[in-house]
C-alpha distance (Angstrom), angle and dihedral (degrees) to the residues before:
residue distance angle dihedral
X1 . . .
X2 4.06 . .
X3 4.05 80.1 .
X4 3.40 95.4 55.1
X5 3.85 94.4 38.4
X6 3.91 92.0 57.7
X7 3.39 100.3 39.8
X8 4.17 87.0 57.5
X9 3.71 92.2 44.9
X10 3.85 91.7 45.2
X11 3.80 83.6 56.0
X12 3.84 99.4 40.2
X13 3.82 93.3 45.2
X14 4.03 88.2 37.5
X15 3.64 86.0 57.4
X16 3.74 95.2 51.5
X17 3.40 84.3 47.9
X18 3.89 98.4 62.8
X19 3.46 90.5 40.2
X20 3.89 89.9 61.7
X21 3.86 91.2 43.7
X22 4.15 88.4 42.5
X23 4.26 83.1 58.5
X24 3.66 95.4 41.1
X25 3.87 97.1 61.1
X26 3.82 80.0 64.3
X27 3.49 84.8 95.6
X28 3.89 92.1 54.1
X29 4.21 85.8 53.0
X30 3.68 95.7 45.7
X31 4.33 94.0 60.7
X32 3.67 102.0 -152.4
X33 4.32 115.6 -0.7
X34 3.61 96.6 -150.6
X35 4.17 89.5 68.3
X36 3.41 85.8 63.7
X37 3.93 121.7 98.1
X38 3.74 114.1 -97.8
X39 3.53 84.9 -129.9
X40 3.39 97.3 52.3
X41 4.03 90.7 47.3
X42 4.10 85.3 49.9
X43 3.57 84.1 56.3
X44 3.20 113.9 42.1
X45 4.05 86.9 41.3
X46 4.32 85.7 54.6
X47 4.05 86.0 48.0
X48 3.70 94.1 56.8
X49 3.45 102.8 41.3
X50 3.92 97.4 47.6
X51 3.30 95.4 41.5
X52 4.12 85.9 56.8
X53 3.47 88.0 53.6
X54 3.60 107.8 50.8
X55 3.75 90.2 48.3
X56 3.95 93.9 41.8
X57 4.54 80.2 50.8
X58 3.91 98.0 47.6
X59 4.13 90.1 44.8
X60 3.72 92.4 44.0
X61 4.38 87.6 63.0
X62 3.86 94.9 22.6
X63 3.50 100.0 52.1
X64 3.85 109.0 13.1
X65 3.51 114.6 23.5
X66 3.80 96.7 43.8
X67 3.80 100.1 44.6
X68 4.00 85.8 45.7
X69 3.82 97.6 63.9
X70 4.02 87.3 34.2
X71 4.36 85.5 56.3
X72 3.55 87.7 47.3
X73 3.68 96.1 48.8
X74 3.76 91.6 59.0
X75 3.99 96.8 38.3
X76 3.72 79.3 54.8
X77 4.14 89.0 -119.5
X78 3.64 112.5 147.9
X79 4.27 100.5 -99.1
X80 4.08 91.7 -147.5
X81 4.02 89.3 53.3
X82 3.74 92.3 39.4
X83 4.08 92.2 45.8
X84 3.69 92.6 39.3
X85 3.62 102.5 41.9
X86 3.25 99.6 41.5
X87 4.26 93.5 39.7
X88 3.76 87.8 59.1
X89 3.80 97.5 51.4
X90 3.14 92.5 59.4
X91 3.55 91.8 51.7
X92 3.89 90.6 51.2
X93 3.77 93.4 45.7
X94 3.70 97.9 54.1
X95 3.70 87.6 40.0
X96 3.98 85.8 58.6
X97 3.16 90.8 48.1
X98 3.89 98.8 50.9
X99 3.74 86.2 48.5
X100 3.85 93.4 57.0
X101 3.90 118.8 26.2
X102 4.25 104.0 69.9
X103 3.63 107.6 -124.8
X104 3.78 130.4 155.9
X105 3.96 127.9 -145.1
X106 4.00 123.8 -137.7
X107 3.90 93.9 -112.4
X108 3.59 100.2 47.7
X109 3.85 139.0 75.9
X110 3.96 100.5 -158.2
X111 3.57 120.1 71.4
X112 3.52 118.6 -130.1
X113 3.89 127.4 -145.1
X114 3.80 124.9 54.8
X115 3.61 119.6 -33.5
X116 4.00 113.3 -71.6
X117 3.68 137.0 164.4
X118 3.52 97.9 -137.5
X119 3.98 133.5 124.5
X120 3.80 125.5 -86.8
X121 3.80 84.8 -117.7
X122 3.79 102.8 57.8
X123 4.06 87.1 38.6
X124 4.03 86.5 55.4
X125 3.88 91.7 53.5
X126 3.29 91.5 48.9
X127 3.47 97.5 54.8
X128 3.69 88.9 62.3
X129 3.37 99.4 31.0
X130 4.24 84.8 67.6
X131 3.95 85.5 58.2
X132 3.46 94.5 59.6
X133 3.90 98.1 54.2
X134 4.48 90.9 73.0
X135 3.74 93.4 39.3
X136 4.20 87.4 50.3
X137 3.94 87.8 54.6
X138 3.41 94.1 44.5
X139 3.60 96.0 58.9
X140 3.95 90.5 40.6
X141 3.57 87.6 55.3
X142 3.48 98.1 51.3
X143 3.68 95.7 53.4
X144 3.90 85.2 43.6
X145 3.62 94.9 67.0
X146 4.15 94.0 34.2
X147 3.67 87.2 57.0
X148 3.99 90.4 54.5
X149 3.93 96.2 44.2
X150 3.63 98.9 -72.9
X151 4.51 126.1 127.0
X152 4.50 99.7 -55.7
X153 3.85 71.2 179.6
X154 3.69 104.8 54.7
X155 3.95 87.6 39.7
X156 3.64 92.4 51.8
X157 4.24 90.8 50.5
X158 4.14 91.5 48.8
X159 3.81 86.5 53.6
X160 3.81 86.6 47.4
X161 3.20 101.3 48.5
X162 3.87 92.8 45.0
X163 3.08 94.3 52.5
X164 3.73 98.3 54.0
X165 3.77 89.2 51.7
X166 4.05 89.1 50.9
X167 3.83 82.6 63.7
X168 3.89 97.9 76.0
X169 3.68 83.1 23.6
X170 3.44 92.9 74.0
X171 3.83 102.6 42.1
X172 4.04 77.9 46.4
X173 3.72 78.4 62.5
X174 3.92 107.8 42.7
X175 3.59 103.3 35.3
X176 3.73 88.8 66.6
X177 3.17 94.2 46.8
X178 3.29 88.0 57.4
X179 3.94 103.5 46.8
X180 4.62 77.1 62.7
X181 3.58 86.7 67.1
X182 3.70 102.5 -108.4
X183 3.80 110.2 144.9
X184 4.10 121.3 -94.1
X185 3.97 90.0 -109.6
X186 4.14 87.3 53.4
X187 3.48 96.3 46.5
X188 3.56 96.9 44.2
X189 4.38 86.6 47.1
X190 4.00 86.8 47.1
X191 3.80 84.1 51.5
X192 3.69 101.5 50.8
X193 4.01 92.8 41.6
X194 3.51 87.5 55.1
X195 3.68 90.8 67.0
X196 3.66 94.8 47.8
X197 4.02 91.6 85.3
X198 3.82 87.9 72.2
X199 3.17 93.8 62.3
X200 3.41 106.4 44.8
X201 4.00 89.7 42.5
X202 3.91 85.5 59.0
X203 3.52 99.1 56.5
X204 4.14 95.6 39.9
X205 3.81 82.9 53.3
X206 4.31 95.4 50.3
X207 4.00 82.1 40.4
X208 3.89 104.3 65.5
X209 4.22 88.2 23.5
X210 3.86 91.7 120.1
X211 3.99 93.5 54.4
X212 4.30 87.4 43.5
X213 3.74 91.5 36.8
X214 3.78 92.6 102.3
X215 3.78 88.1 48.2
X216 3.79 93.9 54.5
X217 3.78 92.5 116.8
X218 4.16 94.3 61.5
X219 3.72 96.1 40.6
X220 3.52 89.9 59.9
X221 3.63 101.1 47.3
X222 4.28 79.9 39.8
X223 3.21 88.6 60.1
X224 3.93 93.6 45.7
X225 3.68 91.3 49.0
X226 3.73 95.2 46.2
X227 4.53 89.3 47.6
X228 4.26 81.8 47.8
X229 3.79 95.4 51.3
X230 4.11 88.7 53.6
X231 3.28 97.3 49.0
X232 4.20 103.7 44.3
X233 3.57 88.0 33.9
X234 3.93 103.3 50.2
X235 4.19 113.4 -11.1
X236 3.94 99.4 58.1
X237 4.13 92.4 41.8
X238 3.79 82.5 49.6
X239 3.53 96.8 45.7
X240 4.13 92.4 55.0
X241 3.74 98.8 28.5
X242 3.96 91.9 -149.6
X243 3.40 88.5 -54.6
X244 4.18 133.1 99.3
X245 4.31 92.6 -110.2
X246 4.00 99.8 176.9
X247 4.25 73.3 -162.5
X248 3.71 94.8 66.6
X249 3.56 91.5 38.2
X250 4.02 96.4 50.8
X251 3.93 84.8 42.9
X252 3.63 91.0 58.1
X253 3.61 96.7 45.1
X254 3.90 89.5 46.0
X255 3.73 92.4 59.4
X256 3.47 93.5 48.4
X257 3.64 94.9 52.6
X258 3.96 87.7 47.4
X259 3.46 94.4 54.9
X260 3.69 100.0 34.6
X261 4.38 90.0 54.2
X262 4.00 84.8 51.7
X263 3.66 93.0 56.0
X264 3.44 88.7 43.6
X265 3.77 100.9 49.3
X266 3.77 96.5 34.4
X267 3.63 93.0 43.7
């Protein structure tokens, strides 16, 4: 079973992977961002990022929120503690980590984090580097809990769907990167490594799943709460840029829809 289980979530968090990597080398397409309209750059910048977050929204009921209070049912755990609980530590954590690791987001000047004396560049792939980290449990989780009986389908549709939204993610990624000055073949390698958290997330999470077996409940809603916090906190701001974008707001509902009709049909 713990074969089978990593061997799925190496392939569901390797796919995400790619898919990150396959949007990055936008930047290797596009020849040099800063010929590119700033409207175009607004908008192609308010595509990615809402399109993240509806996905990131849907996935976070569809396929951890709703199979947490359904594992908790049957371990006999109450589901509002479990989905509660577990929803706002992963709010908390992310929080924490927001407040601690310096990072830097495309449409702001001041870096956030504790005080650090690093470049804008490596502060902007942390930023998204940090988003990766719930999205790579997620998938580990679900492939945790198809390997012991659980939905193979439902697993196999959050993988999907996150990967799909890692495609804009990672031009979201390099293109900035870019715009900083760092050369195409840099920005596109920042862009690809930060996918490579997902997958090694995944795995630590199908690794240690017979000591947080019992816990299953919570680290699903965790990982809900911790996918929620990124995208009210920074994808949806990013998406609208202080301004009422009908783009970032039809992005957003697109990905939701996307990912919401995978669950659906997989499931």
């Amino acid at each position: 079973m713990v074969i089978q289980a990593l061997l799925w979530a190496a392939a569901g968090t390797g796919f995400t992977f790619l898919m990150t990597s396959v949007g990055a080398a936008a930047v290797l397409l596009c020849g040099r961002v800063e010929n590119l309209k700033p409207g175009l750059q607004l908008g192609i910048q308010r595509v990615c990022f809402g399109f993240a977050a509806g996905v990131m929204m849907a996935a976070s009921v569809w396929s951890l929120l709703i199979p947490a209070i359904t594992r908790a049912e049957e371990m006999g755990i109450s589901p509002a503690l479990a989905a509660g609980g577990g929803f706002l530590a992963g709010v908390f954590f992310l929080m924490g980590l927001d407040r601690l690791i310096p990072h830097l987001h495309p449409d702001t000047g001041a870096p956030e984090g504790v005080f650090s004396g690093w470049k804008r560049t490596t502060l902007l792939f942390l930023a998204v580097t940090l988003h990766n980290i719930p999205e790579g449990m997620a998938v580990g989780l679900a492939f945790a809990m198809a390997a012991q009986g659980g939905d193979f389908s439902g697993a196999m549709a959050l993988a999907i769907g996150i990967g799909i939204q890692n495609l804009p993610e990672g031009a979201a990624v390099s293109l900035p990167l870019r715009q900083e000055g760092e050369s195409c073949r840099r920005a596109f390698g920042k862009g690809v490594l930060s996918g490579l958290v997902e997958p090694v997330f995944g795995i630590l999470v199908v690794v240690s799943y017979q000591l947080i077996s019992p816990l299953m409940p919570f680290l699903l809603s965790f990982a809900a709460g911790a996918m929620l916090y990124v995208v009210v906190e920074e994808l949806i701001p990013e998406a609208h840029l202080d301004v009422h974008a009908d783009l970032g707001t039809l992005s957003v509902m697109a990905g939701f829809l996307l990912m919401m009709v995978l669950d659906v049909a997989l499931g």
